[in-house]
C-alpha positions as CSV (number, residue, x, y, z in Angstrom):
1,X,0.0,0.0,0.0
2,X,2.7,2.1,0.8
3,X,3.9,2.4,-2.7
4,X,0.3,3.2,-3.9
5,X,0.7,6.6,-1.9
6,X,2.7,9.3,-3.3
7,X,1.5,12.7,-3.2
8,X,5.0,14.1,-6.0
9,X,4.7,14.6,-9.7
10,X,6.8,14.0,-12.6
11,X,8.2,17.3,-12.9
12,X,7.7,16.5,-17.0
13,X,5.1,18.5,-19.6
14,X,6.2,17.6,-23.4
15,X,4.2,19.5,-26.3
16,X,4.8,18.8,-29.7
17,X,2.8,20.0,-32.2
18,X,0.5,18.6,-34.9
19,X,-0.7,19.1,-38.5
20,X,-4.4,19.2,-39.7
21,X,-3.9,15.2,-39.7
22,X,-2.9,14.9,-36.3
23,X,0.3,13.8,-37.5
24,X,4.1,14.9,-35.8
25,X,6.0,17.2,-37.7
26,X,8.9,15.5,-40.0
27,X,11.2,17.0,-37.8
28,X,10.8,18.0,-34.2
29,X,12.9,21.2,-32.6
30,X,12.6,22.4,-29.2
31,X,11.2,26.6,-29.2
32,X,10.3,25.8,-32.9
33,X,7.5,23.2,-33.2
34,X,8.1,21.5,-29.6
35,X,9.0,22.4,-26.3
36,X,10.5,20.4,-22.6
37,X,8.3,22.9,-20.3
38,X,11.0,22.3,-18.2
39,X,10.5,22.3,-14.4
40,X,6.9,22.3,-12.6
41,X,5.7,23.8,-9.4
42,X,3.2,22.6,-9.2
43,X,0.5,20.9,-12.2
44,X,-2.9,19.4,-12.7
45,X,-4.9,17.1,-15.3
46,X,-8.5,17.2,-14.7
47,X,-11.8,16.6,-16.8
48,X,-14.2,18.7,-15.4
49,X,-17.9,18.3,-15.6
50,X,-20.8,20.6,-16.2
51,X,-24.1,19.4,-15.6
52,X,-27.6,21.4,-16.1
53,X,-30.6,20.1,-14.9
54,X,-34.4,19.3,-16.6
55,X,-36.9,20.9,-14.0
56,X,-40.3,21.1,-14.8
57,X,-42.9,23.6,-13.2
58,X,-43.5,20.9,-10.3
59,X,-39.9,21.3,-8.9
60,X,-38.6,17.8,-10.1
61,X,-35.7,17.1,-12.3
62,X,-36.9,15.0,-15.0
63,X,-33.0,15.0,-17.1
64,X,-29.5,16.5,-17.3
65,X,-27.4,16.7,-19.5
66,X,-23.4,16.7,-19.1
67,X,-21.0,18.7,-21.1
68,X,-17.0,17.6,-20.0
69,X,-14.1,19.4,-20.4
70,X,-10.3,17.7,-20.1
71,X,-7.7,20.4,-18.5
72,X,-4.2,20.7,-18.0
73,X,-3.2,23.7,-15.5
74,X,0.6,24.3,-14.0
75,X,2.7,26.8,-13.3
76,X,6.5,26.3,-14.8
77,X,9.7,27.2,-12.8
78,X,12.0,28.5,-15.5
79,X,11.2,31.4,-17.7
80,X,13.7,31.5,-20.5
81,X,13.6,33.1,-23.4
82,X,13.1,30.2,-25.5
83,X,10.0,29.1,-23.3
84,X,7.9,32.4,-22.9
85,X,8.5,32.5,-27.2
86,X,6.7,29.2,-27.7
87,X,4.0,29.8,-24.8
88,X,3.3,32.9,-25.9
89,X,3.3,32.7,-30.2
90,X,4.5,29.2,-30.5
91,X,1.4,27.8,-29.7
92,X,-1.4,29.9,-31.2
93,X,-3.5,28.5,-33.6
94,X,-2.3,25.2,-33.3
95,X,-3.1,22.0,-32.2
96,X,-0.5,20.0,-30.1
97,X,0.0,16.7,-28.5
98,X,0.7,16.9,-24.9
99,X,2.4,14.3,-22.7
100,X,2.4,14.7,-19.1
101,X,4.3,12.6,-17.0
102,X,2.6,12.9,-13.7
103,X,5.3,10.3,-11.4
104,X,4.3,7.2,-10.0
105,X,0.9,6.3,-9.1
106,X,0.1,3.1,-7.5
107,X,3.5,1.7,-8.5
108,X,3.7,2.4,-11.5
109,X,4.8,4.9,-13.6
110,X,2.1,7.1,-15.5
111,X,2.0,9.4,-18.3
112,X,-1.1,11.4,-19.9
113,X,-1.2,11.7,-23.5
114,X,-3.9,14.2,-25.0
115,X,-4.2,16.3,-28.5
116,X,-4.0,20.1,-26.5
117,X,-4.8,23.2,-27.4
118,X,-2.4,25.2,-25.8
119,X,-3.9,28.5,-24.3
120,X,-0.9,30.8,-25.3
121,X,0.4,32.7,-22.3
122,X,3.6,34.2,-20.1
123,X,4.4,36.0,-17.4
124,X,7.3,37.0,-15.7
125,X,7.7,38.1,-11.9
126,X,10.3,39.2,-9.8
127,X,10.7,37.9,-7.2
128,X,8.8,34.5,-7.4
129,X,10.1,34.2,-10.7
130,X,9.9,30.3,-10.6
131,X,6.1,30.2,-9.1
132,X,5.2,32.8,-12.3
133,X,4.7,31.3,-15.5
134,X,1.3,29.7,-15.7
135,X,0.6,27.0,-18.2
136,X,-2.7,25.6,-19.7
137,X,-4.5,23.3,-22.1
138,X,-7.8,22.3,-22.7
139,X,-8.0,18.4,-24.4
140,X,-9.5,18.4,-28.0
141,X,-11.7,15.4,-28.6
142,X,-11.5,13.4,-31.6
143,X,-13.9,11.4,-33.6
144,X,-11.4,9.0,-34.2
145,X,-8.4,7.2,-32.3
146,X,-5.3,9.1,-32.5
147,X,-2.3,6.9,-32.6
148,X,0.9,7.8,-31.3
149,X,3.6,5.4,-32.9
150,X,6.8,3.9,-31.4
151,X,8.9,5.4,-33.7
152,X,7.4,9.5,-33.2
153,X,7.7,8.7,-29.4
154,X,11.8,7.7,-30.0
155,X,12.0,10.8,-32.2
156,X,10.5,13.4,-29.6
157,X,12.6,11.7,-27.4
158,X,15.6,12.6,-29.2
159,X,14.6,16.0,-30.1
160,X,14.1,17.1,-27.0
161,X,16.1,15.0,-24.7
162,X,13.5,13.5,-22.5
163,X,12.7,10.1,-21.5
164,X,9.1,9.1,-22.3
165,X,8.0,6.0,-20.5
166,X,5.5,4.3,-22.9
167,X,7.2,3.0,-25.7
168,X,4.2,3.0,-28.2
169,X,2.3,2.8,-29.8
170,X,-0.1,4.9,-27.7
171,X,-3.8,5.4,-28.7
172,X,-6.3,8.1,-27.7
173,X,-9.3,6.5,-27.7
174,X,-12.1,8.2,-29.9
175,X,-14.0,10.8,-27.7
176,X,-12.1,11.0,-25.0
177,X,-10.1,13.7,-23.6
178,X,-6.9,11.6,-23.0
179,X,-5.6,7.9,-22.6
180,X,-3.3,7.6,-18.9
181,X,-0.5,5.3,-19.8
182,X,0.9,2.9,-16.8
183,X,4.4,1.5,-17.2
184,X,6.3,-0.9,-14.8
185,X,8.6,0.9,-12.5
């Protein structure tokens, strides 16, 4: 049980973006069509829910319906040039997959994989300079599964010098707002 309780992160947020086809760039270059976010504070990955209610004259609640929104929300420690560039025009207008690699979670390693729109942003502060630059995504359903291949999650690897724990292929399911990945530690 004791290794099901861990209350630290990953301290790892990858975005890469992606063409109309949901498909990697031929290339990937950190600050030009990817970027290692670097340090986290703190982060978050939630799918929020927001329900309205069918109530007739008589008082009762006769339906709802559900509308559900997937979020990413974190606030990065470094603020280089490089970063606050993408953040803030990198991303705009773009579509991006985002992998989150929240630590381990019941003994095994986890990741979050999600197509992202990347709400572009920065913001620098002095002092708290590392508690400053806020980060957030909202997850962009599909209609169909995206699939993240073996061989893109080597090259992202490469291109930006991270270690991504699944080794692929990963799939988004159709209409959902992101697959969680679990690896053995």
């Amino acid at each position: 049980m004791a290794r099901a309780l861990r209350d630290k992160g990953g301290n790892q947020l990858i975005i890469v973006e992606l063409d109309e086809e949901l498909s990697l760039p031929g290339s990937i270059t950190n600050g030009a069509n990817a970027l290692n976010c670097g340090l986290i504070f703190e982060s978050g990955v939630d799918i929020e829910t927001k329900t309205e209610k069918f109530k007739a004259e008589d008082g009762r609640t006769y339906g709802q319906d559900e509308e559900y929104e997937g979020k990413t929300t974190g606030v990065l420690m470094e603020s280089s040039k490089l970063l606050a560039d993408y953040l803030a025009f990198g991303t705009r207008d773009k579509l991006h997959l985002e992998i989150k690699y929240q630590g381990i979670k019941g003994g095994k390693h986890q990741e979050v994989f999600k197509v992202a729109d990347v709400t572009p942003q920065m913001s620098f502060k002095t002092p708290g300079g590392t508690k400053a630059m806020k980060y957030e995504s909202i997850s962009i359903v599909q209609s169909q599964p995206v699939v993240i291949s073996g061989a893109n999650i080597s090259a992202i690897e490469a291109a930006l010098g991270v270690s991504i724990r699944a080794a692929g292929p990963v799939t988004i399911p159709a209409e959902q707002e992101h697959v969680i990945v679990e690896t053995e530690v």
